[in-house]
C-alpha positions in Angstrom: 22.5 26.3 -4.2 24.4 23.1 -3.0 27.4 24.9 -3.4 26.6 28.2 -0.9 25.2 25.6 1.5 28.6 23.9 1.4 30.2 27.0 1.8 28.2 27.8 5.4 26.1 30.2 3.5 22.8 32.2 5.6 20.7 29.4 3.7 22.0 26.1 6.0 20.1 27.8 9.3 16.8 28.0 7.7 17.1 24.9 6.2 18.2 23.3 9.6 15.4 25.0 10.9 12.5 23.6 8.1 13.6 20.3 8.4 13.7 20.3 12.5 10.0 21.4 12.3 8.8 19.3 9.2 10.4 16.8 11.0 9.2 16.6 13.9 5.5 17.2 12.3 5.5 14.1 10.3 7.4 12.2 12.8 4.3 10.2 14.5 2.7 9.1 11.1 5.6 8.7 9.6 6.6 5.6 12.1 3.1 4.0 12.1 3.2 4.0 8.3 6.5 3.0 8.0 6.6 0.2 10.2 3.2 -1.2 9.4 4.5 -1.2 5.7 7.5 -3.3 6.5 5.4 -5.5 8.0 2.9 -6.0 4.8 5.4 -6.0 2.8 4.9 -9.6 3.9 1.4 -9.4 4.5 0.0 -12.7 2.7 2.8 -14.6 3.7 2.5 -13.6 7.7 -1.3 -13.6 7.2 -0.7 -17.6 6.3 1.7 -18.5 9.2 -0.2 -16.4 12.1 -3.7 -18.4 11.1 -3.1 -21.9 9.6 -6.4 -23.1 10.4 -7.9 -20.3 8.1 -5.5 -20.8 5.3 -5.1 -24.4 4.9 -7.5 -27.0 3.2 -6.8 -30.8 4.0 -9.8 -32.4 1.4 -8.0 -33.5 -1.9 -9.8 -33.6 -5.2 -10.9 -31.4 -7.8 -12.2 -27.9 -6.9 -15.9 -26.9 -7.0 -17.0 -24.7 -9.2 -17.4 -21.0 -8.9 -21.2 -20.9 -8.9 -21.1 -24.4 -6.5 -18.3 -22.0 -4.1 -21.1 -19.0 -3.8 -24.0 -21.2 -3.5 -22.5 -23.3 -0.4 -21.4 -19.7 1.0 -24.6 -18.0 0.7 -27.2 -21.0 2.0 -24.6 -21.2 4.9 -25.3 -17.6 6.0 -28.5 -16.0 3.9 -27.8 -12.4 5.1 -25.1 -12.5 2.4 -24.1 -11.7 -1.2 -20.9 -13.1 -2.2 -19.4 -10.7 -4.7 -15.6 -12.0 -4.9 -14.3 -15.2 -5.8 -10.7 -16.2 -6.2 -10.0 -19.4 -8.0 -7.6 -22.2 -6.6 -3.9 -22.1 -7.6 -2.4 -24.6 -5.2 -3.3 -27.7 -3.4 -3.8 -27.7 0.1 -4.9 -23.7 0.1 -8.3 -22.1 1.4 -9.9 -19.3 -1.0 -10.7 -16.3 0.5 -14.7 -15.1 -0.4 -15.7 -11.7 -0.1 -19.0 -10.9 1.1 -21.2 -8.1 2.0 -24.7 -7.7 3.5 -27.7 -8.3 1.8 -30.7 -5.7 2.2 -33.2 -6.9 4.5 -36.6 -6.6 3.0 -38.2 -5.9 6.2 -36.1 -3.3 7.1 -34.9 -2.1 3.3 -31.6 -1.4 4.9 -28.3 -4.2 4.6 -28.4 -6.9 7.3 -26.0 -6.2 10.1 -22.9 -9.0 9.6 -19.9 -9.2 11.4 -17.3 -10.4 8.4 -16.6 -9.8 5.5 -14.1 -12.7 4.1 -15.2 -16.5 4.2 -12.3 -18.6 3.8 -13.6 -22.0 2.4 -12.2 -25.5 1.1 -12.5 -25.0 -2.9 -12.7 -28.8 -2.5 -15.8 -29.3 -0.8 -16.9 -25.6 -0.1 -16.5 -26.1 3.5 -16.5 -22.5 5.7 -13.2 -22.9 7.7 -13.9 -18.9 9.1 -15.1 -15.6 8.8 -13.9 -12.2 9.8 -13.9 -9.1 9.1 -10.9 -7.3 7.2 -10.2 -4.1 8.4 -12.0 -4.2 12.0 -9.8 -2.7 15.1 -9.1 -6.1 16.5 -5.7 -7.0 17.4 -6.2 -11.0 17.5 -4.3 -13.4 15.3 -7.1 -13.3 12.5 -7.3 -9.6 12.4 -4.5 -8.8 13.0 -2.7 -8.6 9.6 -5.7 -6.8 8.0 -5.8 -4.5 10.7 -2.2 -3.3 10.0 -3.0 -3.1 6.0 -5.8 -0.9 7.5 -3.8 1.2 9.4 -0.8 1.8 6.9 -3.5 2.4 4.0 -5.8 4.9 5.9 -4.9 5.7 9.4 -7.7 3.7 10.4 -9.8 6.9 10.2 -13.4 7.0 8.4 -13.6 8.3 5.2 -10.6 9.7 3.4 -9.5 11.9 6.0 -6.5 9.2 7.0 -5.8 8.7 3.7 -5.3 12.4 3.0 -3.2 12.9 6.1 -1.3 10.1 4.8 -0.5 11.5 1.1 0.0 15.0 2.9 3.0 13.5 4.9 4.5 12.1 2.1 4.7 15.1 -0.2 6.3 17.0 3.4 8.9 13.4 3.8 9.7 13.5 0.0 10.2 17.3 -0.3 12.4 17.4 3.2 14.2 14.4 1.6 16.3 17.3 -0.6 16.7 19.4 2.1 17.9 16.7 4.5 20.7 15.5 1.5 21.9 19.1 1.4 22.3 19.2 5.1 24.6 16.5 4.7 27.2 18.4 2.8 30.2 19.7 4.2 30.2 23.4 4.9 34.5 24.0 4.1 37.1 22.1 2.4 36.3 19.2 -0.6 33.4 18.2 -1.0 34.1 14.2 -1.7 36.5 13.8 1.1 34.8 15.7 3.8 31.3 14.0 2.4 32.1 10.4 2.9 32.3 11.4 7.2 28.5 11.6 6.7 28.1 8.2 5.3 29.6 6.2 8.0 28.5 5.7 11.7 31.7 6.6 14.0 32.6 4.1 16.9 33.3 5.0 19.8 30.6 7.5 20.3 28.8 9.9 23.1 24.7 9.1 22.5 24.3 12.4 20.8 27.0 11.5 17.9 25.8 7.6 17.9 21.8 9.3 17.1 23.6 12.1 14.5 25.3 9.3 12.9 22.4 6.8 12.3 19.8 9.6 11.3 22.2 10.8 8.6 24.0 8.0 7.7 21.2 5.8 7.5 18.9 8.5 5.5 21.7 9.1 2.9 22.4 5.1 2.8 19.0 4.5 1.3 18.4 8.0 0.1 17.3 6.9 -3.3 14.8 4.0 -1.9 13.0 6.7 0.8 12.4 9.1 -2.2 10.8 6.8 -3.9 8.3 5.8 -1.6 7.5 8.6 -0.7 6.7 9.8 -3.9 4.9 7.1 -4.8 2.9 7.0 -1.9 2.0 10.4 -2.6 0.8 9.9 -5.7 -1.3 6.4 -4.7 -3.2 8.0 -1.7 -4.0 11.4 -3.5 -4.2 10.1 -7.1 -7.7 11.8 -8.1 -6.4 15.4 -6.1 -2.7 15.3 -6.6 -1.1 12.8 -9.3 -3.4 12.7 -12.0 -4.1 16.1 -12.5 -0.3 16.4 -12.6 0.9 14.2 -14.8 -2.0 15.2 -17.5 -0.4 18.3 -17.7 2.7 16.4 -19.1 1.1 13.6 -21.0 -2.7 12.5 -22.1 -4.4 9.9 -19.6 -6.9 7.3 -20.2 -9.9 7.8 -18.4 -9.8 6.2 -14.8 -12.1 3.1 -14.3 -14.2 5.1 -11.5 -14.6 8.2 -14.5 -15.0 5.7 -17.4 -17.7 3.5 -15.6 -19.7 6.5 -13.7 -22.3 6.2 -16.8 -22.6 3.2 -15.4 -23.7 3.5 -11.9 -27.7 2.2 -11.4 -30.1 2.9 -8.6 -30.9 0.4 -7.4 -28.8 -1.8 -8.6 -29.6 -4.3 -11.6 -29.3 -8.3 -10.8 -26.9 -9.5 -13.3 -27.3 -12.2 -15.8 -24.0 -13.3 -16.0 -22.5 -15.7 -12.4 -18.9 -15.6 -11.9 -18.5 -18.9 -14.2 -19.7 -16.7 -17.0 -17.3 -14.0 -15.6 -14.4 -16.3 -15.7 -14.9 -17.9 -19.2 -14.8 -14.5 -20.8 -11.9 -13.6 -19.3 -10.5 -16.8 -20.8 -11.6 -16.1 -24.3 -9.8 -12.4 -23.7 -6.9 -14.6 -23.0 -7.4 -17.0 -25.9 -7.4 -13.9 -28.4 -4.5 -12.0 -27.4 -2.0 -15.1 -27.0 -1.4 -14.4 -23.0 0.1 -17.5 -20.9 -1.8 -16.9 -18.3 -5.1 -17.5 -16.4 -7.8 -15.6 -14.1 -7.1 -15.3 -10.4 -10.0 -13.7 -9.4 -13.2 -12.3 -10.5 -15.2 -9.3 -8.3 -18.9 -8.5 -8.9 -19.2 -4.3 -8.3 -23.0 -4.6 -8.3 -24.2 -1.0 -8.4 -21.6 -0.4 -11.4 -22.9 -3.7 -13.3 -19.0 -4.6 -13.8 -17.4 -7.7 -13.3 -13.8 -7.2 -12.6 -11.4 -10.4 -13.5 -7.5 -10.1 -12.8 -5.3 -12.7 -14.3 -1.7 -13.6 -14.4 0.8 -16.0 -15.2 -0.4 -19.2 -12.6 1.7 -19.6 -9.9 3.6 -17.8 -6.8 5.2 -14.4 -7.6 2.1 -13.5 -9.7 2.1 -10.1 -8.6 5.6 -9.3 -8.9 6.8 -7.0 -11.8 4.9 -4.3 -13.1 1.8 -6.2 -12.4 -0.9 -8.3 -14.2 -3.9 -7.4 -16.4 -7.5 -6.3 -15.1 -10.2 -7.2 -17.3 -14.3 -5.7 -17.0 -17.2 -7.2 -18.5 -21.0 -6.1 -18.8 -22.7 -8.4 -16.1 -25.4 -8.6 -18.7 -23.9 -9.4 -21.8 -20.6 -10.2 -21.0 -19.0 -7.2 -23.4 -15.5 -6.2 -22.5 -15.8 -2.7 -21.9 -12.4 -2.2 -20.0 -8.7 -3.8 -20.5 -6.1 -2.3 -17.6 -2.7 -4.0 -19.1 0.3 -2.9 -17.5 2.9 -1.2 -19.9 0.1 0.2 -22.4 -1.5 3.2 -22.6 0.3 6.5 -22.6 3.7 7.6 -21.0 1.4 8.9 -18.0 -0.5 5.8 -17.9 2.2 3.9 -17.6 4.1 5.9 -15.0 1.0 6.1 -12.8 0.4 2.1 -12.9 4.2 1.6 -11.9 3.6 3.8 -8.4 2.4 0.3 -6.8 4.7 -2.0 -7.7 7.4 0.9 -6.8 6.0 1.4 -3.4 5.6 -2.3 -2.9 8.7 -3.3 -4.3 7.1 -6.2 -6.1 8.6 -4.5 -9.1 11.7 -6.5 -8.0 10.0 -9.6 -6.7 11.0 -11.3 -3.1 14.2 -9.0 -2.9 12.1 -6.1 -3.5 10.1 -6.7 -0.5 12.7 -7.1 1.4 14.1 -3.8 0.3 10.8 -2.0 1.4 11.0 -4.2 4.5 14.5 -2.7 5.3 12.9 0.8 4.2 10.4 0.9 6.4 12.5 0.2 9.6 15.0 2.9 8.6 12.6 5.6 8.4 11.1 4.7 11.7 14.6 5.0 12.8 15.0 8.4 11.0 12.0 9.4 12.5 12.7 8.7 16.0 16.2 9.8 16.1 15.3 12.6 14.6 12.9 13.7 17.6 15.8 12.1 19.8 18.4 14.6 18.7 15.8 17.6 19.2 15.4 16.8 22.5 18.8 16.7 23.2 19.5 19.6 21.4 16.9 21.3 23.2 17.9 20.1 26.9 21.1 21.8 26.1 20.1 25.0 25.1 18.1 25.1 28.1 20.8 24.4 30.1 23.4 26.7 28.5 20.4 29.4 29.3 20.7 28.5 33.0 24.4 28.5 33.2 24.7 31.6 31.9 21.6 33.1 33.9 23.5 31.5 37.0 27.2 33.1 35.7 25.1 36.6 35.4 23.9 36.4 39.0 
């Protein structure tokens, strides 16, 4: 096939033609998704350095404990259930709480609340501010959660954005082969003619300078774009798309949404276990399979009766690699029902749990990110010279149509 395309073949037309219009369909997503992603490809750290006052803690001491941490959340706003708690790594930072609404017995339906983090002083449990992750606010506060938002679902209820969003990416990653084969020269050899397409020619008329950054850049970082897009396929349509796929290649363990929907309870159970109780499990976990590491965070998901722990080796960088282990105990009895460890399982268990890291590229720590930072501005580039050279394409047809109308007449 690459070969009669070379060769100016009746195939390069149509393919010209499927990614023009594939193109120019995916276009506007393509460059809110991939500029909000270069941007949280950095998220804590810009989160950190747009709102100081939220992020920083000035007591010194030891931290409170867990169970002190939720009480002095909840008496300081009753309305809510605190049902994450992150444990303190490094002097000098806020922990981030996550709350939801409580059900007001008057009513029977949740209390109406306007946030849904607490950052707090694990020193003396101080609230240093609320807000609401996810809301359409554009202030400093919000405005990093509102971007995660946006790149994750489109900001649209439901799955709807989300869909649109995996949708796009199977379209950007199967256009990726056709755009590489539109790249090829159509005569002569194919190395020396080929290595035209990889460089950006100087001087240049504006139509050459937007050819030469769409396809230089695309085939620069060819092999980075395909990957993202794949794997962002596969982590915003895992349930329709990716895991039906690869079990037909390899055997899956059972997700923890299918595993734990035994599990669900109407109404929900109070639990016996607190988050202390939560934590020191996890720590005997760690004790009995020789980890170096420690919990970061526990989660309470109340209607499954599940606490959810994540640990990792202290310290920054914690979630680069292939990622850390995810832990779920019985809120009653503290059983382990549930070990997510990245690197075991089956060949398709493995390969889905690396589509993260991949599209993150926390897989190769800080100069990952930066990769996926650099990523992310090239395909809005792509994308927008893309629709750049169809216009111009287009004006000029229009206008050889009028010179030739006018040579007629």
């Amino acid at each position: 096939m690459t070969a009669a395309v070379r060769r100016g073949t009746r195939l390069r037309p149509w393919l010209v033609r499927l990614h023009r219009w594939v193109g120019l369909a995916v276009a506007p997503v393509l460059v809110v998704a991939a500029l909000t992603g270069s941007a949280i490809a950095f998220r804590e750290e810009l989160d950190a350095w747009l709102n100081p006052e939220l992020f920083a803690a000035s007591a010194g001491g030891a931290p409170l404990a867990p169970s002190e941490i939720v009480a002095k959340v909840e008496a300081a706003d009753p309305r809510v259930r605190v049902f994450r708690v992150p444990l303190p790594h490094e002097p000098g930072e806020a922990i981030v709480v996550g709350v939801q609404p409580r059900i007001d017995p008057a009513t029977r339906r949740p209390y109406a609340i306007d946030h849904n983090q607490v950052f707090v002083d694990p020193v003396t449990g101080a609230v240093l501010g609320r807000r609401l992750f996810g809301a359409f606010r554009l202030d400093r506060a919000h405005l990093m959660p509102f971007l995660y938002q946006l790149h994750f679902s489109l900001m649209v209820p439901g799955r709807w954005g989300i869909w649109v969003l995996g949708g796009v990416a199977i379209l950007w990653f199967l256009d990726a082969f056709v755009a590489i084969l539109l790249t090829l020269p159509r005569t002569g050899p194919l190395l020396a003619q080929w290595t035209t397409a990889w460089r950006i020619k100087r001087p240049a008329g504006p139509y050459r300078r937007n050819l030469d950054l769409h396809r230089a850049g695309g085939l620069w970082l060819w092999g980075v774009l395909l990957i993202v897009a794949f794997s962002g396929a596969a982590l915003n349509l895992t349930a329709e798309v990716a895991r039906p796929l690869v079990s037909a290649f390899s055997t899956l363990t059972p997700s923890a949404r299918e595993a734990g929907a035994s599990r669900l309870r109407r109404p929900p159970a109070e639990p016996k276990l607190s988050f202390e109780d939560a934590f020191a499990a996890a720590l005997r976990v760690i004790a009995e399979r020789g980890w170096a590491m420690a919990p970061l965070d526990a989660t309470y998901i109340r209607p499954y009766g599940v606490y959810f722990v994540s640990v990792a080796v202290p310290g920054p960088g914690h979630d680069d690699g292939i990622g850390h282990p995810h832990l779920f105990f019985d809120d009653q009895d503290g059983t382990l029902l549930r070990a997510e460890v990245p690197g075991e399982g089956s060949a398709g268990d493995v390969f889905l749990a690396l589509q993260n890291p991949l599209h993150t590229g926390r897989i190769a720590g800080l100069a990952g990110r930066f990769v996926v930072c650099l990523a992310g501005i090239v395909t809005a580039m792509l994308a927008v010279t893309g629709v750049v050279i169809w216009a111009m394409k287009r004006r000029a047809r229009r206008l050889r149509r009028v010179t030739a109308v006018v040579a007629a007449e």
